[in-house]
C-alpha positions in Angstrom: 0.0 0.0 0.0 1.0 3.7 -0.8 1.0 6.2 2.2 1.9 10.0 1.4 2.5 11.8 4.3 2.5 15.9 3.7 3.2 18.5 6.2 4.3 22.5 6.1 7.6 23.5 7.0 8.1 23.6 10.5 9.6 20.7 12.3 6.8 20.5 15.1 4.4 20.3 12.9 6.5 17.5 10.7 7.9 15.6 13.9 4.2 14.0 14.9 4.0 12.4 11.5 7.1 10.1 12.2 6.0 7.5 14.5 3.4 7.0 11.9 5.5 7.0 8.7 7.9 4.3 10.8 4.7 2.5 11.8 4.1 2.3 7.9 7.5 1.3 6.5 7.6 -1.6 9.8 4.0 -3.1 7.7 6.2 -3.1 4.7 3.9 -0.2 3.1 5.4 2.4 0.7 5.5 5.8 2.0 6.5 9.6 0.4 6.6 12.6 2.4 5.6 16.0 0.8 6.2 19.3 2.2 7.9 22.8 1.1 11.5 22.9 0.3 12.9 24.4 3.5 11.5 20.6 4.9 13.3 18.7 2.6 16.6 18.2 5.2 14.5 17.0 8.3 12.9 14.8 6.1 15.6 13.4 4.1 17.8 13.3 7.3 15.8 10.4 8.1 15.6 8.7 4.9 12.6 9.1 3.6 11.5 9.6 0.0 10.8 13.5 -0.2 8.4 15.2 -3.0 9.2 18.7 -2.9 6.3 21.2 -3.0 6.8 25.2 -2.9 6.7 28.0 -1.0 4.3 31.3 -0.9 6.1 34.4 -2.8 8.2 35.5 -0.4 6.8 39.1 -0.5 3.6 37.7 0.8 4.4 35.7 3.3 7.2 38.3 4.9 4.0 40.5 4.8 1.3 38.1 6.7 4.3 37.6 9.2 5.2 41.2 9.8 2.0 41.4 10.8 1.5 38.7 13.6 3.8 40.2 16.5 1.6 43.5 15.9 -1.5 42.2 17.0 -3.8 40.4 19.8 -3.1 36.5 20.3 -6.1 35.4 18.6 -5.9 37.8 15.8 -2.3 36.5 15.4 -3.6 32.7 15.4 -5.9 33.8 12.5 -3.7 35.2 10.2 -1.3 32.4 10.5 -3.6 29.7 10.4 -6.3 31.6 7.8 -3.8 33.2 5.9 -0.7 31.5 6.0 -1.8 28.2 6.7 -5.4 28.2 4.6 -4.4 30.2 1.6 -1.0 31.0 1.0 0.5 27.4 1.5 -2.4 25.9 0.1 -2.1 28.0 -3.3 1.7 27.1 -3.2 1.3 23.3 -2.1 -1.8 22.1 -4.0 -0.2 22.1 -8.0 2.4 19.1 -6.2 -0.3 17.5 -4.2 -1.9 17.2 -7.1 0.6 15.9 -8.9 1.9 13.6 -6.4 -1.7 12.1 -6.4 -1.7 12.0 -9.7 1.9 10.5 -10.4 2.7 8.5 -7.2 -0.9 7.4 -7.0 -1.4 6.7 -3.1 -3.9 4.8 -1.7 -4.2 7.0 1.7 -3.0 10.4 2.6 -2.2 11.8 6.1 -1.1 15.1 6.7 -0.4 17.4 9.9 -3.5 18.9 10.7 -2.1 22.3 10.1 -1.2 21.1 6.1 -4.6 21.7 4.3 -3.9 21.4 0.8 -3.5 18.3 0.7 -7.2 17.3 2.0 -8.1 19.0 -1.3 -5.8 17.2 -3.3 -7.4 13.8 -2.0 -10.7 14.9 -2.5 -10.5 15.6 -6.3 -9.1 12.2 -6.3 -11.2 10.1 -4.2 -8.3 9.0 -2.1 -9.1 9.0 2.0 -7.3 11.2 3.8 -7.0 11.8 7.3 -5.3 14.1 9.6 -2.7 14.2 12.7 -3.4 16.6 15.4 -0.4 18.5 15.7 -2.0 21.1 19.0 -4.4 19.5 21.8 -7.4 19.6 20.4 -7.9 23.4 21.0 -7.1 24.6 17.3 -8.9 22.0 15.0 -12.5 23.5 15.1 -11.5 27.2 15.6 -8.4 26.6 13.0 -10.8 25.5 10.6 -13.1 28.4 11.0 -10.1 30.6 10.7 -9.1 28.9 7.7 -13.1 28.4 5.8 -13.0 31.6 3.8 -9.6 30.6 1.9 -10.4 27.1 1.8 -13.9 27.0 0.5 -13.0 29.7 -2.2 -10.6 26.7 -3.0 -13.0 24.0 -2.9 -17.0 23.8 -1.7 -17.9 21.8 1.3 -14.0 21.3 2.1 -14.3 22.4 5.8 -16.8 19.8 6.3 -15.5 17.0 4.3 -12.1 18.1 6.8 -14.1 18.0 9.7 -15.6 14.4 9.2 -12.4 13.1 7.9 -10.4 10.4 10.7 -8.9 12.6 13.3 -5.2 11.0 14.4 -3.8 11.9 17.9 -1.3 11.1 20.1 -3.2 13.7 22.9 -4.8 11.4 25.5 -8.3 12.1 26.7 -7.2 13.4 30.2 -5.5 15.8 28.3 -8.8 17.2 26.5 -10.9 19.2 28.3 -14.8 18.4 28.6 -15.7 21.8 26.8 -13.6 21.2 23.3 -15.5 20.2 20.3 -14.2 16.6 18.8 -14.3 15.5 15.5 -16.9 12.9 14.4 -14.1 10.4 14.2 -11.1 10.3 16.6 -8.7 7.4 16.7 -5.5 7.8 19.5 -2.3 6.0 19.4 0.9 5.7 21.3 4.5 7.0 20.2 6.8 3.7 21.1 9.3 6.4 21.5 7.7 7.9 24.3 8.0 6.1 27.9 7.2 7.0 31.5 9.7 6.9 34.0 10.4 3.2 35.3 12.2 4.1 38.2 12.9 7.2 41.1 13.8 10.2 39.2 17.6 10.9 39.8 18.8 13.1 43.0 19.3 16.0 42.3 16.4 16.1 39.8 17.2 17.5 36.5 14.7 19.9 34.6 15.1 20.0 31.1 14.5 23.3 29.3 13.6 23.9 26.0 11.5 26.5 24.3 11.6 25.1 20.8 13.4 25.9 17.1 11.2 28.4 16.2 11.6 30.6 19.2 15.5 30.3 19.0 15.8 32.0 16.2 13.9 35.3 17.1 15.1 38.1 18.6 13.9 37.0 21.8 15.3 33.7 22.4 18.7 35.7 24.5 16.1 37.1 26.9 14.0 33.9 27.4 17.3 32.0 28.1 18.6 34.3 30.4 15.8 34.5 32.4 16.6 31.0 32.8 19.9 31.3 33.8 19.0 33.4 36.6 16.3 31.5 38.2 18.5 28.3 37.7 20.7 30.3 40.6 20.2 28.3 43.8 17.6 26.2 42.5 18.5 22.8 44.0 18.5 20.9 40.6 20.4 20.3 37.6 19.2 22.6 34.8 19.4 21.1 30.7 18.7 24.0 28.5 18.1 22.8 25.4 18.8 26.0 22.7 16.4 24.5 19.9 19.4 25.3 17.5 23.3 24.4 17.0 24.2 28.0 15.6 24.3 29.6 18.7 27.3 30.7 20.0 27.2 29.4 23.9 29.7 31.5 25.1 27.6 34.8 24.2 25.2 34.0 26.9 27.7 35.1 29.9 28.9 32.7 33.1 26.6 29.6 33.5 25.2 28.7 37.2 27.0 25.9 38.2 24.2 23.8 38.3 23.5 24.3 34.6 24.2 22.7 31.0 23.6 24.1 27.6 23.3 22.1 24.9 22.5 23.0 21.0 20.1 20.3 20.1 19.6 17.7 21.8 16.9 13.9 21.0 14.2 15.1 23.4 13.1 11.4 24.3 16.1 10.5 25.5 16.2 13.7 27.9 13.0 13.3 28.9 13.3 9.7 30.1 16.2 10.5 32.4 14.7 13.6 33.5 12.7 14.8 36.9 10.6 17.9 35.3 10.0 19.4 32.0 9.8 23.9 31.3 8.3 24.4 27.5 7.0 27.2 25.8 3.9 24.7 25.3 5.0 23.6 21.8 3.0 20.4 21.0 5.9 17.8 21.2 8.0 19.2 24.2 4.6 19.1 26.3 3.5 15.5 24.9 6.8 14.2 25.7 6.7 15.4 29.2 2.8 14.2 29.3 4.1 10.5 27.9 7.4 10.5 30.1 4.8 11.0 33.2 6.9 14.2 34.3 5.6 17.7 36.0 6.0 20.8 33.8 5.8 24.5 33.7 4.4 26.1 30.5 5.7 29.4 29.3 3.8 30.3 26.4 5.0 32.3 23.9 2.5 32.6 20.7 0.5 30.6 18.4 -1.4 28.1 20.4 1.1 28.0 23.1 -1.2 29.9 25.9 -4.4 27.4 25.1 -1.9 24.6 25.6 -0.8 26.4 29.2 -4.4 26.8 30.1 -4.9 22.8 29.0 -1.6 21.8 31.5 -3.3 24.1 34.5 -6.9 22.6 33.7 -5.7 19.1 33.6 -3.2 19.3 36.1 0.4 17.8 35.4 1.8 21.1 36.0 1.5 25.0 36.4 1.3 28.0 33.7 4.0 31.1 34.0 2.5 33.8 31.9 5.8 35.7 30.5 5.3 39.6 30.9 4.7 42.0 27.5 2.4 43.6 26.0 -1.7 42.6 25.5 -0.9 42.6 21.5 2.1 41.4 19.9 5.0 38.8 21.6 5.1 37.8 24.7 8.5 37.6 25.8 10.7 38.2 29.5 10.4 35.5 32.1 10.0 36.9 35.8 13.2 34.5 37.0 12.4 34.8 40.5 8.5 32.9 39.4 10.6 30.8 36.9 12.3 29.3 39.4 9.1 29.0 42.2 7.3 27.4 39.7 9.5 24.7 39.0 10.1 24.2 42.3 6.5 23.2 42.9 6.1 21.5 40.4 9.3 19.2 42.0 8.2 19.4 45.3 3.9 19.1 45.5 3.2 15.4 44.3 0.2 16.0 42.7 1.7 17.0 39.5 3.6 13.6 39.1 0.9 11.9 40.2 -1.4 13.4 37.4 1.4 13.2 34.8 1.7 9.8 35.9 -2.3 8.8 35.8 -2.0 11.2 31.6 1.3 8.8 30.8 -0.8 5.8 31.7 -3.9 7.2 29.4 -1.2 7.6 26.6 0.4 4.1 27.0 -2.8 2.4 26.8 -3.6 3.9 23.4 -3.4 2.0 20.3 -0.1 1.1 19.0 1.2 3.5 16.0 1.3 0.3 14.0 -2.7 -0.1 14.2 -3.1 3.4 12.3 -4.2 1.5 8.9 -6.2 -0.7 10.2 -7.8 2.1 12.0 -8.6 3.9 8.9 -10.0 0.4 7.5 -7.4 0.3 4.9 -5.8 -3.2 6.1 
């Protein structure tokens, strides 16, 4: 069978797909993976067939961008997932999805949830498609909605034929809030690369810090990281921060704590398994990991759907929110180091938030198996 896997640029969006398209080439299935140019290394990196779609003109995109540290949170979400997302990529993407369904001929295409031109691509084909949550449930309804004008102008009836299509997740239920709006058809798998903790975290704990590739290379990324360099002072753990990029020159950021290691990049699984807490910016695979690992976390949300994904850790309970000051519109972007470091010290020391991570990493390892995701789209 022929699997083609399409995604946009970014690697959190791309990185959720993997334990699928592995899942697929274990059956013995073909697979091909689709996305913009600027995906093409992470892709290939891991030795899998690319088809190279394009990007938006430049001038456009720099444009709906520019725009996004400007304005309110939610008007922000909206342009990039309306805009960006809904008609920009899709005008760029859909001529190679097209082609790719036309040329490669797949039997069943799964994209990232945030990838929508290739749900139009399979329905002027008749292939079933189906899509991977790449946020916790919060954006799918209200990303669509965002996205309808572009979309239907694209194709009729696309937001619904979307909407009823299988909806893939990693997310357990505990994680998913009773007031959320779920697709007609929801199917929830396990990462195998994902495992709780099988023994006493280490003493001294370590807390591993990371606020994602995106944020490290914006103008903001020296301020967040020395805000945690300075609440790392005294705190009576061993701090990982994880940079989100190898370009950065370590020595720029001025005499470490003691107690702290920087590293450029690092295999987030493997961190996570060894470590005692987990601080994010509440992207989607730092906050799973920690949620599947069964560790406490502190959310420091940034943009995009990074504050629902704070309010979703509070309202669930495996760990606490720190709302990073700036202004009402536009980026959000110091850390008060002095909260930083109370916060993560609760989540260490109260036992209710491993006790709820743990009861969430239980949820998650209960799901179906990756493997199962064909036969849970009736395709086996």
């Amino acid at each position: 069978m022929r699997i083609l896997f399409s995604s946009t640029r970014g690697t959190g969006h791309f990185t959720p797909l993997v334990p699928l398209i592995d899942a697929c080439l274990r059956g013995g299935h073909e697979v091909l993976v689709a996305g913009p140019p600027p995906l093409a290394p992470t892709v290939e990196a891991r030795g899998y067939p690319f088809w190279e779609g394009a990007e938006p003109p430049e001038d456009e995109l720099g444009e709906a961008w520019g725009r996004v540290p400007t304005v309110s949170p939610e008007e922000a979400n909206a342009i990039v997932v309306g805009e960006i997302f809904g008609r920009l990529n899709v005008h760029a993407m859909l001529p190679r999805l097209t082609a790719a369904c036309e040329e490669w001929q797949p039997d069943v295409l799964i994209r990232e949830q945030a990838e929508f031109a290739a749900a139009i691509a399979a329905e002027r084909h008749g292939i079933v498609h189906a899509r991977l949550a790449v946020s916790f449930g919060l954006l799918d309804a209200q990303g669509l909605e965002w996205a309808r004008p572009a979309l239907e102008s694209e194709e009729a009836g696309i937001v619904e034929r979307i909407w009823e299509s299988p909806y893939l997740t990693f997310v357990p239920p505990g994680m998913e809030g009773a007031d959320i709006a779920r697709p007609p058809v929801v199917h929830r798998f396990r990462d195998p690369a994902v495992r709780a903790h099988e023994a006493p975290a280490v003493d001294p704990p370590l807390v591993y810090v990371s606020f994602g590739s995106v944020a490290a290379g914006m103008p903001v990324a020296p301020v967040l990281w020395a805000g945690v360099l300075e609440a790392a002072e005294g705190l009576p753990a061993r701090v990982l921060l994880a940079l989100g990029s190898r370009e950065v020159d370590v020595a720029t950021l001025g005499p470490l704590p003691s107690n702290v290691t920087i590293e450029g990049w690092v295999n987030p699984a493997e961190v996570l398994a060894e470590a005692s807490a987990a601080v994010s910016h509440g992207g989607f695979g730092t906050t799973l990991g920690a949620i599947g690992a069964g560790l406490p976390q502190v959310v420091v949300p940034l943009f995009g759907d990074q504050p629902d994904t704070a309010r979703a850790v509070e309202a669930a309970g495996p760990g606490v929110a720190l709302w990073p000051a700036g202004p009402p519109e536009g980026l959000r972007s110091s850390i008060d180091a002095a909260g930083l470091r109370e916060a993560i010290t609760t989540v260490l020391e109260e036992p209710v938030y491993r006790q709820v991570a743990s009861r969430l990493a239980a949820e998650m390892a209960d799901q179906a198996p990756a493997d199962q995701v064909l036969d849970a789209l009736g395709l086996t």
